[in-house]
C-alpha positions as CSV (number, residue, x, y, z in Angstrom):
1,X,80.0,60.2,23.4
2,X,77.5,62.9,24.2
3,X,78.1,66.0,24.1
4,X,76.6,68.8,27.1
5,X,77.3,72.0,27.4
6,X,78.5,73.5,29.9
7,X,75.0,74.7,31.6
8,X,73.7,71.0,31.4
9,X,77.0,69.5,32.7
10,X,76.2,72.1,36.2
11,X,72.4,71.2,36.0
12,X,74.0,67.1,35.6
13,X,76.3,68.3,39.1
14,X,72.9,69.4,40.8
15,X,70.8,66.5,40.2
16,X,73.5,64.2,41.2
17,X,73.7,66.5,44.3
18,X,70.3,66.6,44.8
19,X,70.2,62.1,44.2
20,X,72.6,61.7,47.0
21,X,70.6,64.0,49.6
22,X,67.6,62.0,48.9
23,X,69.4,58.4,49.6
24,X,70.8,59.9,52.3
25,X,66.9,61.2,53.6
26,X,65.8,57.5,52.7
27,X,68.7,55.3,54.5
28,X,67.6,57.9,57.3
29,X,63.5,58.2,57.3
30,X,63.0,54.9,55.5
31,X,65.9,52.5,57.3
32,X,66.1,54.0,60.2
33,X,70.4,54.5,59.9
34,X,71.2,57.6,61.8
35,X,73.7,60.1,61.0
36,X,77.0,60.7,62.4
37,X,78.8,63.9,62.5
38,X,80.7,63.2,59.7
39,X,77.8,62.3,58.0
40,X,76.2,65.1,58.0
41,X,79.1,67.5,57.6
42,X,79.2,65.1,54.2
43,X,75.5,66.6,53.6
44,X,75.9,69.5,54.3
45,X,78.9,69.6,51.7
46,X,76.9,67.6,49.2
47,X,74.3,70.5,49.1
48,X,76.9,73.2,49.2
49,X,78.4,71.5,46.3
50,X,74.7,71.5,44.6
51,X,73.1,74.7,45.7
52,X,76.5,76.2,43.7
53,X,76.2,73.9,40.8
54,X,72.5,74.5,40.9
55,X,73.1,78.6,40.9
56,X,75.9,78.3,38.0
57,X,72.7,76.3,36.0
58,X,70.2,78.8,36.2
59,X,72.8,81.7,35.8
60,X,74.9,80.9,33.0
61,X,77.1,82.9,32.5
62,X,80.2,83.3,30.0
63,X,83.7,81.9,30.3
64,X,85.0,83.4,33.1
65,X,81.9,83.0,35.3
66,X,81.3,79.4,34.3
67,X,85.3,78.9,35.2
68,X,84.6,80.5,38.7
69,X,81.7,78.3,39.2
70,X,83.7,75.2,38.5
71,X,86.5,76.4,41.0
72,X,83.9,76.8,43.5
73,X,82.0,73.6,43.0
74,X,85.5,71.9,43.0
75,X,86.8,73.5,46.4
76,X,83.2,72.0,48.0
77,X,83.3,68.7,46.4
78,X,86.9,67.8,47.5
79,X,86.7,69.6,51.1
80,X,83.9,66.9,50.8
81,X,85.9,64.1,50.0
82,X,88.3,64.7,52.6
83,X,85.2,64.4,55.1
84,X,84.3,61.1,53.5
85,X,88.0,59.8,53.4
86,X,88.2,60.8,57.1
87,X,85.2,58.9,57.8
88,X,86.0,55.4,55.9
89,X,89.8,56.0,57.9
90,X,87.7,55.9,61.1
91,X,85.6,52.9,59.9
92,X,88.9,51.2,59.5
93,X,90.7,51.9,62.9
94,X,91.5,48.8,65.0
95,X,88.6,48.5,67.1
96,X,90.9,49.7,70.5
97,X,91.8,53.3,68.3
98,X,88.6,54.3,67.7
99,X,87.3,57.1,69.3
100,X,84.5,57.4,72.4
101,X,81.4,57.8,70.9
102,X,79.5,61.1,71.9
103,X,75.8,62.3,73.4
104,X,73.4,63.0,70.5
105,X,73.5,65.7,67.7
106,X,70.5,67.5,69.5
107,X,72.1,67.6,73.1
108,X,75.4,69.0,71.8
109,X,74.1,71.7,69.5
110,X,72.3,72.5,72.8
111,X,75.3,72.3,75.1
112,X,78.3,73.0,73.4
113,X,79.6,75.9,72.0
114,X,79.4,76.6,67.7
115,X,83.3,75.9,67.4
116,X,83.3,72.8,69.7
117,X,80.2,71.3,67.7
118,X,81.9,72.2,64.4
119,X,85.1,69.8,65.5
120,X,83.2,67.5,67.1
121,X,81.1,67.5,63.3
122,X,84.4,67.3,61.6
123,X,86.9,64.7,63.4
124,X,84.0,62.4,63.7
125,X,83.1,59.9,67.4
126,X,82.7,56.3,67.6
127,X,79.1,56.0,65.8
128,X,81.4,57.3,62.8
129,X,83.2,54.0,63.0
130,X,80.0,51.7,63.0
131,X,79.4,50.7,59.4
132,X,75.6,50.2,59.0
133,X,75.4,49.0,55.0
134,X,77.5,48.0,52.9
135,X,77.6,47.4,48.9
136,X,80.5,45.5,46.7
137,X,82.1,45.9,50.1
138,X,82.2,49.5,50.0
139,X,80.2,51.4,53.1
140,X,78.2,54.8,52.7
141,X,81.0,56.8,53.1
142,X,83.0,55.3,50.8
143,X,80.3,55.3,48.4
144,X,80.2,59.3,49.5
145,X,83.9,60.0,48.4
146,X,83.7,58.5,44.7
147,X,80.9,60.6,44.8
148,X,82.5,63.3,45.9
149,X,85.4,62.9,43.5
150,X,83.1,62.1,40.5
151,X,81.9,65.7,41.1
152,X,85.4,67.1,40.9
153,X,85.6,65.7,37.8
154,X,82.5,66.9,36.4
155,X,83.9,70.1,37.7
156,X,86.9,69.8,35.8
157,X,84.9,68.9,32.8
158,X,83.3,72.4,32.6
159,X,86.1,74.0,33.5
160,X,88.2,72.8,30.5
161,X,85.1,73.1,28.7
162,X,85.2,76.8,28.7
């Protein structure tokens, strides 16, 4: 087995980060998929989750602080797996419970106000039910929350490394 320490297991937590924002740009830019709300409250977890293992890399500090940094990096990675579990619950509504599907991103950042856009962002519309790939049967989302849980678990792994 191979053997990291605990500054490359948070540099390992910020490429992965960094890997999943960059499939997410190219299903985007290069397939043409557009977001969802939940989708991008999944990014914007993703880089919270790698801007702090990023930070914990290029800091690295002792026990403690590598401990904190692991809590952190936790508490973003899972309140990014609930997004993604929300998400794949939606995709998997009966087809007469799913929810209306909204105006545009743009037009509601413009019209509505921060706290409405942030609920709307989180409890996900009807484009959050459309599944637009799929791999072994699994859709981005899902894909997204074993993500997401893989970086708990790196998390965890520097956390009892310490």
């Amino acid at each position: 087995m191979i053997k990291l320490s605990t500054r490359q297991v948070f540099m390992l937590g910020f490429i992965s980060c960094l890997s999943m924002l960059a499939v997410g740009a190219y299903f985007q830019l290069v397939e043409s998929l557009e977001p969802c709300p939940l989708c991008i409250s999944q990014r914007i977890a993703i880089a919270a989750t790698g801007l702090i293992f990023l930070i914990a890399a290029l800091h690295n500090p002792q026990q403690k602080g590598q401990q904190y940094y692991a809590v952190f990096s936790s508490l973003t990675a899972l309140i990014g797996s609930g997004i993604s579990a929300r998400h794949v619950w939606l995709q998997n509504l009966p087809a007469d419970e799913v929810p209306e599907c909204s105006p545009g991103l743009d037009y509601i950042f413009e019209n509505f106000p921060l706290t409405e856009t942030l609920k709307l962002m989180l409890n996900g519309t009807g484009e959050c039910a459309d599944v637009l790939w799929t791999l072994f049967g699994l859709s981005i989302p899902a894909w997204t929350f074993l993500a997401f849980i893989g970086l708990a678990a790196l998390n965890i792994k520097a956390f009892l490394k310490t």
